[in-house]
C-alpha positions in Angstrom: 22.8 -74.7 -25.8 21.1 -71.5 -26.9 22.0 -71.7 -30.8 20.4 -74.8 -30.9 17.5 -73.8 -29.0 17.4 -70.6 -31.5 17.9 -72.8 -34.5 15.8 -75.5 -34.0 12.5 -74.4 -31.4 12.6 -70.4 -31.7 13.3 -69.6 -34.9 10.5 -71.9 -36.1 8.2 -69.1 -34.5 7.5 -65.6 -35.8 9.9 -63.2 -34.3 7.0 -61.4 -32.3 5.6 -64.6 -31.0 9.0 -65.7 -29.8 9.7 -62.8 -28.1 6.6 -62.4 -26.4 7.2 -66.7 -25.2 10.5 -65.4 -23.9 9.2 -62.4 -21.9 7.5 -64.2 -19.2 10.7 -66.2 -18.6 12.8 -62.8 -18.7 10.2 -61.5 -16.3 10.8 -64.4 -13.8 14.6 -63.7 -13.7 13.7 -60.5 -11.6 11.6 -62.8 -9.1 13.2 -63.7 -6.0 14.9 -66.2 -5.5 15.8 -66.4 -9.0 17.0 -62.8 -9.5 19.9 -63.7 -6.6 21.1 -66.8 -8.2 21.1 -64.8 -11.4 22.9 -61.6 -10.0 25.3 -64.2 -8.4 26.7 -65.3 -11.8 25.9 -61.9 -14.1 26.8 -59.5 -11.5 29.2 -57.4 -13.2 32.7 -56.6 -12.0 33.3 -53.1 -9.8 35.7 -52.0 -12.9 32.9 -51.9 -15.1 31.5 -48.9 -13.4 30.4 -46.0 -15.2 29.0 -42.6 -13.8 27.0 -40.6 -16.3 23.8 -38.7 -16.0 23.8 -38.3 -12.4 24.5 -42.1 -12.3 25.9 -45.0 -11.1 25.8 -47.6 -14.2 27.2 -50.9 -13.0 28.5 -51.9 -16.5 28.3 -49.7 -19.8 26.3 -52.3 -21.7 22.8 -51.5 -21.8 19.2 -52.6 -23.2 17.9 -50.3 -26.0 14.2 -49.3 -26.6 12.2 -51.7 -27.8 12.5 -54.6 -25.9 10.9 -53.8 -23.3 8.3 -52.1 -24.8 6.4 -51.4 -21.7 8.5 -51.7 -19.0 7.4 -55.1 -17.6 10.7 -57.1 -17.6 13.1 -54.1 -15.8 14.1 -56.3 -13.1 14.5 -59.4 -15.0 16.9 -57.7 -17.6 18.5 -56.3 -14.7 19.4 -59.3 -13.3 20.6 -60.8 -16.1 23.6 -58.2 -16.6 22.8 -55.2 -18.0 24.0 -51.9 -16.7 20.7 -50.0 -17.3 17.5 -50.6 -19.6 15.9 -48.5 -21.7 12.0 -49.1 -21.7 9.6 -48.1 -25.1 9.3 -46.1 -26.9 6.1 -45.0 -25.2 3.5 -43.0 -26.4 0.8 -40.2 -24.3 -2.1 -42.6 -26.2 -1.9 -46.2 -26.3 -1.5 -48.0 -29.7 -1.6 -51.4 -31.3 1.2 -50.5 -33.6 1.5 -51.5 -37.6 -0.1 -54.8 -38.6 1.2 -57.9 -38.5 3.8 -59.5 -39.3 6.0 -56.8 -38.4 9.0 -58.0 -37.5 11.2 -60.2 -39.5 14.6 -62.0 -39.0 17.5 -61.7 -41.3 19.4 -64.8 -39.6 22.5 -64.5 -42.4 23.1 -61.2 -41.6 22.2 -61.3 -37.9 19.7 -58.3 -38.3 15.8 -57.7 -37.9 13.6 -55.7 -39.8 11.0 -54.0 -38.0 8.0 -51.9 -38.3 6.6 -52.3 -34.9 4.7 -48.8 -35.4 5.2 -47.7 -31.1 2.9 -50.7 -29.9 2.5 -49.8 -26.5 0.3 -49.4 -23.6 0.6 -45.8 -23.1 2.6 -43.3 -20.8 -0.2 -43.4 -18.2 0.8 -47.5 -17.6 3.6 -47.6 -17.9 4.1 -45.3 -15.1 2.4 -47.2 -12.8 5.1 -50.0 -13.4 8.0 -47.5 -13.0 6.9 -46.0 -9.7 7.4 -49.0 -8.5 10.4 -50.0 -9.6 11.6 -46.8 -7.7 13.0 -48.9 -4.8 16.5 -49.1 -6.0 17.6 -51.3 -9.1 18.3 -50.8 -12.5 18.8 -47.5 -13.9 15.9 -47.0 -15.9 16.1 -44.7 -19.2 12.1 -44.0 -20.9 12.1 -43.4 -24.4 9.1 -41.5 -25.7 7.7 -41.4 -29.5 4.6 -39.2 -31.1 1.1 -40.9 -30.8 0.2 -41.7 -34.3 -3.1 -40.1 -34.2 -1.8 -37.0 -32.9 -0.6 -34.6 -36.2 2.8 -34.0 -36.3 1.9 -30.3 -36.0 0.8 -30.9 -32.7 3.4 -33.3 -31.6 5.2 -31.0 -29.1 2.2 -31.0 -26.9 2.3 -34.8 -26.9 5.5 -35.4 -26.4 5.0 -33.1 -23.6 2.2 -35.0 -22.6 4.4 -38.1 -21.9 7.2 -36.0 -20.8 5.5 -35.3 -17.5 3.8 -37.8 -17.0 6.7 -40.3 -17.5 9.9 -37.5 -16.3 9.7 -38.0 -12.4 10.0 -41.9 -12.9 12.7 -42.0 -15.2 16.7 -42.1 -14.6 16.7 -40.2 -17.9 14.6 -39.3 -20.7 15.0 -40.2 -24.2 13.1 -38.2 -27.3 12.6 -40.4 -30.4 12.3 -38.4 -33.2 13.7 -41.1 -35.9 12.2 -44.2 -35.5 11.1 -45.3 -40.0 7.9 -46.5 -38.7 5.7 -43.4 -37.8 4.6 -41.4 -40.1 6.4 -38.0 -40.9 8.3 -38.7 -37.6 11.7 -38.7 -38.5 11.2 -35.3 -39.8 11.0 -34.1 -37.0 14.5 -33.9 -37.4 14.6 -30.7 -39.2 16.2 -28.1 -37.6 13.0 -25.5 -37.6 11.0 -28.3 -35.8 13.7 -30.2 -33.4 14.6 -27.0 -31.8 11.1 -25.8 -30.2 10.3 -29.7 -29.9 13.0 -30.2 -27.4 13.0 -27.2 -25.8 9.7 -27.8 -24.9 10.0 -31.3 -23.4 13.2 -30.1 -22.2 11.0 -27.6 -19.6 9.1 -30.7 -19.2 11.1 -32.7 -18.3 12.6 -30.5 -15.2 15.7 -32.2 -13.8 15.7 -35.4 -15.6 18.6 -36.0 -18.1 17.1 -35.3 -21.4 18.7 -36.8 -24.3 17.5 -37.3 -28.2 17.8 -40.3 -30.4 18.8 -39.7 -34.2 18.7 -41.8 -37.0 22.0 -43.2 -39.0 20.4 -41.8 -42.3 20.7 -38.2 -42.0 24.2 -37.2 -44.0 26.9 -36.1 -41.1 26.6 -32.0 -41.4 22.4 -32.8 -39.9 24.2 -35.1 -37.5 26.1 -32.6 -36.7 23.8 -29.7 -36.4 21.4 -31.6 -33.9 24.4 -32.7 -31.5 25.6 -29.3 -31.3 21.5 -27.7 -30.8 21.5 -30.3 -28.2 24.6 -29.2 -26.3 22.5 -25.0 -26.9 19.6 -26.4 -25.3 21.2 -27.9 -22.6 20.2 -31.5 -23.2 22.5 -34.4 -21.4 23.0 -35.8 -24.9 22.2 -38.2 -27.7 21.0 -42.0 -28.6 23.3 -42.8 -31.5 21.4 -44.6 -33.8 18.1 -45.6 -34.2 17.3 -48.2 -37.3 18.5 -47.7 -40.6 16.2 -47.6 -43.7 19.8 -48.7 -45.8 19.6 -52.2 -47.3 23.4 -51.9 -48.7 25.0 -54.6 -48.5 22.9 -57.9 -47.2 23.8 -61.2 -47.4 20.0 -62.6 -46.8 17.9 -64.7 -48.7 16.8 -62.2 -51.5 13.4 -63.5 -50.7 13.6 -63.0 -47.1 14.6 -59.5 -47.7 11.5 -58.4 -50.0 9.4 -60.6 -47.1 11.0 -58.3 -44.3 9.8 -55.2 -46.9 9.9 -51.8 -45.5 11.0 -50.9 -41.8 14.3 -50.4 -39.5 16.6 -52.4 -40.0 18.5 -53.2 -37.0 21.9 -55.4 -35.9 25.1 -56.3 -37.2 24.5 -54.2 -40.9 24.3 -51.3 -38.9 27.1 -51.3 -36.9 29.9 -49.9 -39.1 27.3 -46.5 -39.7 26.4 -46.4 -36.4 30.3 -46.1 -34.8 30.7 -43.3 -37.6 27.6 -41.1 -36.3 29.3 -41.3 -33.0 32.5 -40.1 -34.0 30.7 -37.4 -35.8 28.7 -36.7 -32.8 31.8 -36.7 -30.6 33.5 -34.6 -33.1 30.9 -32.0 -32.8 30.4 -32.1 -28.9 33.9 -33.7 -27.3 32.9 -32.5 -23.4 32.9 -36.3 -21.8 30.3 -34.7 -19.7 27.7 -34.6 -22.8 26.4 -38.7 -22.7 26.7 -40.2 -26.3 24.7 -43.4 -25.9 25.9 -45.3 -28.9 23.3 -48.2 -30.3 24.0 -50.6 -33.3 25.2 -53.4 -34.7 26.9 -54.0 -31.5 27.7 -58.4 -30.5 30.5 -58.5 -28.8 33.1 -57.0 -25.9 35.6 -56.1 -28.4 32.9 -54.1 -30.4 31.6 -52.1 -27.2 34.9 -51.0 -26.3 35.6 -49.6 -29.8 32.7 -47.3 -29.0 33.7 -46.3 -25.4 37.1 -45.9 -27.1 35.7 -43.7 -29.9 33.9 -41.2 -27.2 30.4 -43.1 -26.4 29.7 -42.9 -22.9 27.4 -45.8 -22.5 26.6 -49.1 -25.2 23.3 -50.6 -25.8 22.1 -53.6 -27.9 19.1 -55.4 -28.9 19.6 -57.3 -32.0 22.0 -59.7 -30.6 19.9 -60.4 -27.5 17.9 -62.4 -30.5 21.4 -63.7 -31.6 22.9 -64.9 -28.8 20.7 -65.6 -26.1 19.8 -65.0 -22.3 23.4 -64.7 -20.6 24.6 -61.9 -24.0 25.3 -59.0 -20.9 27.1 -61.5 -18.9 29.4 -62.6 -21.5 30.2 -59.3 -22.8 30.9 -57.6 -19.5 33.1 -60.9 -18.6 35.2 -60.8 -21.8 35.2 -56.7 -21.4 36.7 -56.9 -17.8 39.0 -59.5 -19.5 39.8 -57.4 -22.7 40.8 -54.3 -20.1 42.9 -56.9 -18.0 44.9 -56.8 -20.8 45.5 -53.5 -21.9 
């Protein structure tokens, strides 16, 4: 029912209208009584279990940033299968983000293009909403980005800024230093800055898992140089990938693609970069103990347990929630139970 429903109602709407149509419903999924008639048929099996960052993930297949922007549909993703979300990014100031449009559908390659720019609410209300979703439920990861008014040689302090006020809510902490869409963001990246940047939310951040996202454009030796500072500095680990700004190979509508312009580009073009960044991660930092989260290009059972089997410790998607619709966790933890059944 939902590819017809995608092909002939939502994908007549812009991508950003249809997604904020959709989030009410979502939202209503964590309502009772409708949250335990969902649980009763997305509840994942026991197998499924994972235990990392102090832990107990009910399935390895997770929500990445983005989605939930600003953490209003927790419960409601929750209860339709997925092991744990990952709310944002969030910023210390509240933005609007880019213009619009800024987000764009690439339906022949099952991808978007965004360039969102961090629209968000802010730290400071978003952590209203999480204190009270401190009653037990999903485990809740917070990813946090630089304001964009704030100079990037004073980002530390605002990362800070949201690290404390955003830490003591969280399940674990995620730093976004990679995202295409703020300006001089990703190079944050750079050795000489990353280092005193997360050392700093890493005080901040007390005994909350700290973990930093990367992007799949930096060549394998930087990949490699920022899992093993991460491992110095005593982070939990890394989110493996953010968007791409690569346009290599796409199938789309030439037209389309010049329409989408500039942005990250997200879903199934990215998944054969992003399982290389994680075996380059894992090959630079191959303690189980250090979570890989590993984001990208990922549809389908078979596809999250080639990450799990190439060292990531937990899987998230977003693109394919677009794809494939409300009951995408359900189906890939049922055929994952089934795909282990097997082995």
């Amino acid at each position: 029912m939902y590819p017809l429903l995608f092909t002939h109602v939502l994908s007549r709407f812009d991508p950003e209208t249809a997604h904020h149509l959709a989030m009410p419903v979502i939202r209503a999924m964590g309502i009772r009584p409708l949250s335990w008639a969902a649980r009763a048929l997305t509840r994942p099996a026991p197998e499924l279990r994972v235990h990392a960052l102090g832990h107990e993930f009910p399935t390895p297949f997770g929500v990445a940033a983005g989605f939930d922007k600003n953490a209003v549909a927790v419960r409601g993703l929750d209860a339709l299968g997925f092991g744990h979300v990952e709310v944002g990014t969030l910023t210390a100031i509240p933005q609007p983000g880019n213009p619009k449009p800024r987000l764009f559908r690439l339906v022949a390659d099952r991808a978007l293009v965004n360039r969102m720019g961090f629209n968000n609410h802010g730290a400071a209300a978003a952590a209203k909403r999480l204190a009270r979703l401190r009653r037990g439920g999903a485990v809740v990861g917070v990813n946090i980005g630089k304001s964009r008014i704030v100079d990037v040689a004073d980002a530390t302090a605002d990362y800070v800024a949201s690290a404390r006020m955003l830490s003591p809510l969280a399940d674990y902490l995620a730093v976004n230093v990679s995202s295409p869409n703020t300006p001089g963001l990703r190079g944050l990246q750079a050795a000489e800055t990353l280092r005193p940047l997360l050392s700093a939310v890493r005080a901040a951040a007390g005994d909350t898992p700290l973990l930093v996202k990367i992007a799949p454009d930096l060549p394998d030796e930087e990949i490699d140089g920022i899992a093993r500072l991460a491992r110095e500095l005593g982070l939990a680990g890394l989110v493996a990938t953010n968007t791409t700004i690569a346009r290599d190979g796409l199938t789309a509508d030439p037209v389309a693609i010049i329409r989408a312009g500039d942005g990250g580009l997200s879903g199934a073009p990215l998944k054969a970069r992003s399982l290389e960044v994680l075996r380059v991660v894992r090959a630079a930092v191959a303690d189980p103990g250090f979570c890989v989260i590993s984001v990208g290009g990922v549809e389908t059972a078979a596809e999250v347990q080639e990450r799990l089997d190439a060292g990531a410790t937990l899987v998230q998607g977003y693109s394919g929630f677009i794809y494939e619709g409300p009951f995408w966790a359900r189906r890939i933890n049922r055929d994952l139970r089934a795909l282990r059944a097997k082995r």
